[in-house]
N, C-alpha and C positions, 0 to 999 in steps of 0.2 A: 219463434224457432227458426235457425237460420239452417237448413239444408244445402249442403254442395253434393254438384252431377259433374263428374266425370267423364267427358266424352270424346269420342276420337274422330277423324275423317278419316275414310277406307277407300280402294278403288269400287266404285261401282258394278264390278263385276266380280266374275269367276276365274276369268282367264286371266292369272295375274303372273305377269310378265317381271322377268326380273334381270337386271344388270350385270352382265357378266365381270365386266371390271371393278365395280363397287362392289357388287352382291345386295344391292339393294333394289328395293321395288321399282319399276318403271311406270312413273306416275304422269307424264307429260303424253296428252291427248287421251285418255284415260276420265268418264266425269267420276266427282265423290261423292259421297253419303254420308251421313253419318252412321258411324258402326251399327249394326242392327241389335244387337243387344244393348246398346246404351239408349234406346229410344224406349224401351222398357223401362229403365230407371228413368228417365224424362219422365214418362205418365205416372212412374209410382212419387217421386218427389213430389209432383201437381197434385195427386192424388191425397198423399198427406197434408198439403196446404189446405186444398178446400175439405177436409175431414176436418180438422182443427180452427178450421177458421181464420185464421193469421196463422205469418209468418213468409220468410224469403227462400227464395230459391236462386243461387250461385251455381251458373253453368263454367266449368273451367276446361279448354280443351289446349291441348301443347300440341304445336304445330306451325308449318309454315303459314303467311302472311292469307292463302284461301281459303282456310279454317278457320275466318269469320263469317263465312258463310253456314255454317254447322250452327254458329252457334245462334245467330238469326232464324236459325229455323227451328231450335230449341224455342227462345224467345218467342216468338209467332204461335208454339204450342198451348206457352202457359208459362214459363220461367220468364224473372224478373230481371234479372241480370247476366250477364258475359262476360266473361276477361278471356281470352287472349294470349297463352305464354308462348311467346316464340322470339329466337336468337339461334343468330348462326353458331354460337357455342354451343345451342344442345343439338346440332345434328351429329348423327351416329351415336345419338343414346342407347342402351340396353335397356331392359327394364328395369333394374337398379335405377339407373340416372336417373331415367324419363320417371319413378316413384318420389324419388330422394325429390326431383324437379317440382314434380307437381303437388309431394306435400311443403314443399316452402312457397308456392301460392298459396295453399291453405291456411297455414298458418297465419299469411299475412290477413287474407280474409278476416279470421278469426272469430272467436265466440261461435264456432258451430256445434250442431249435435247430432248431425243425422250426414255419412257423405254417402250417395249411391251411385255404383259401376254396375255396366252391363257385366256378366262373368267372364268374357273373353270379348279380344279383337277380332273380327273375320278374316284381318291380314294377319295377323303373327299367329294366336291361336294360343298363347302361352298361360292366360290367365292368372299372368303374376303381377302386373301393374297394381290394381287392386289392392289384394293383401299386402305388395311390396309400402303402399303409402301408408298404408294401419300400422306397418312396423317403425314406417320414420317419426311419425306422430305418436308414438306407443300408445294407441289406442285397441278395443276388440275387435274384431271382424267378424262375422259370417257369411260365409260363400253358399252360390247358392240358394237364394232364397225366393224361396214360390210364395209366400202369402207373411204379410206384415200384420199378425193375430189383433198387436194390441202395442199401445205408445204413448208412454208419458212423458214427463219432461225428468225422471231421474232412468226410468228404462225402458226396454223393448221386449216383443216375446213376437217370435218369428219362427216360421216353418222351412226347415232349410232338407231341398229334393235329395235323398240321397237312393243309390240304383233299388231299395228293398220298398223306397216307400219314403219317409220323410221323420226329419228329429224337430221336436218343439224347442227350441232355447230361448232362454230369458238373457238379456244381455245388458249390462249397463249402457249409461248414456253419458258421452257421444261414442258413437260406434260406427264404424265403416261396413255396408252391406253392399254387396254383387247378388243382383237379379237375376234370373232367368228368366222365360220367356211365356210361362205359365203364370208370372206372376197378374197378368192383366191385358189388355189390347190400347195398343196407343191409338191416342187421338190423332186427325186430323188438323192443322192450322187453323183458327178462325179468320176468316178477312179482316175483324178488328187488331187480332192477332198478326197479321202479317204487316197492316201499317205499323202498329207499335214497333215490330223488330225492321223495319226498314231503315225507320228513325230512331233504332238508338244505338248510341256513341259503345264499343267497344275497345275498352283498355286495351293495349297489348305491354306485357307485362315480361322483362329482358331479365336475364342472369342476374343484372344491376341492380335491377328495379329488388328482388326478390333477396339479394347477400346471398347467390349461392356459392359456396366453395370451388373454384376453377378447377381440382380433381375430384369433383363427386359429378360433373356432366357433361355431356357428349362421348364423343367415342376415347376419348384421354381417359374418361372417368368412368370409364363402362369395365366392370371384371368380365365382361364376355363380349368376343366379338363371331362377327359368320366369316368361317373363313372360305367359304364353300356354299354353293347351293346349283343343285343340278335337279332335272328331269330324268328320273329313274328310266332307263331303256325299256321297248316294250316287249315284251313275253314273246319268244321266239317257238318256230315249230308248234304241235296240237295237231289232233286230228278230230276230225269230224267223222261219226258213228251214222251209219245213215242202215233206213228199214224197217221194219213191223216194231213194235215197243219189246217186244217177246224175245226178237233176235237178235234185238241193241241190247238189251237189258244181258244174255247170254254170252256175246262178246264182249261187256265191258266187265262180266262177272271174269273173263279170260285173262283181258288185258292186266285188271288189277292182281288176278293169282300169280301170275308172272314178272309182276311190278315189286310185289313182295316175295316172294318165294325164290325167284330166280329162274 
């Protein structure tokens, strides 16, 4: 069974800085990661390998030329392979692109049956990459999913989180599924594992390489662009209630009959 992982490189932090002339992220001095929910589908891919017994696992991340770094540390986990898509035509993808983009690596892969995404990026937060590739491959999706029940080679049955509790679905196979972060604990690298991905050779796979259509990628091929992105101003004025609980609690019963009432 040939399984594709999905995975992205993120700023390693919180404070994420962004370009006011481009509107894009500010990634120079800045270290990366890989996305934190795509390291969940890492451990679940591995995890179905050694359930089953056989079978590959295809890490594919789109990205500039130090997003082979990502994928050597995928590698190092427990995945067998890396590819690599990156070319100056797909910067300023949208999610459109950057799906349309990374199911024509898939395809090229090919004979797969299982692809797993983390359910969102830490940097965008959109959660459409995912589903967007299940729609170019017209295959099923489920998002969402905390525990992989049961898996053969014609279907799946899968527990997918939703806010009341959780839905069983059976799903044909091949299928695209996005993890969450219930679904398991990743491992750590083994040292055998970190030689192996030290030494090994990672494709990088161009527009060319893949036949993609010049208006399905980058920002030419994107139906949506940022035309804007700001730092909401902070809360101005507030006052601070100070005294016994009794006679804060009495003045702010005041302040709000006044607030409403007039």
């Amino acid at each position: 069974m040939k399984i594709v992982v999905l995975i992205k490189q993120v700023p390693d932090t919180t404070d994420v800085k962004i370009d006011p002339e481009t509107n894009t992220l500010i990634r120079e001095g800045v270290d990366s990661v890989i996305n934190p929910f795509d390291m969940y589908a890492i451990e679940e891919a591995i995890r179905i390998k050694e359930h089953l017994g056989e079978g590959e696992i295809v890490v594919i991340s789109m990205g500039p030329p130090q997003a082979e770094v990502a994928l050597r540390e995928a590698i190092s986990m427990g995945c067998d392979e890396g590819i690599l898509v990156s070319d100056r035509k797909f910067a300023g993808s949208d999610t459109w692109a950057t799906s349309y983009t990374l199911s024509r690596a898939i395809k090229k892969i090919g004979d797969f049956k299982i692809i797993l995404c983390g359910k969102q990026a830490s940097d965008g937060d959109t959660a459409q990459v995912g589903p967007g590739v299940s729609v170019h491959l017209n295959i099923p999706q489920v998002t969402y999913v905390k525990k992989i029940e049961k898996l053969d080679k014609d279907k799946a049955t899968v527990e997918r989180m939703t806010e009341e509790g959780y839905d069983i679905v059976e799903t044909p196979i091949p299928v695209l599924l996005t993890v969450v972060k219930e679904i398991n604990e990743p491992r750590l690298p083994s040292l055998k594992g970190k030689m192996r991905a030290k030494k090994a050779e990672i494709p990088v796979w161009t527009a060319e390489d893949l036949a993609c259509e010049e208006d399905k990628v980058g920002l030419d091929g994107s139906p949506t662009r940022v035309v804007k992105i700001f730092t909401p101003p902070p809360r101005e004025g507030g006052r601070l209630l100070e005294g016994e609980p009794d006679e804060i609690s009495k003045e702010l019963a005041g302040l709000l009959k006044d607030t409403i009432i007039g």
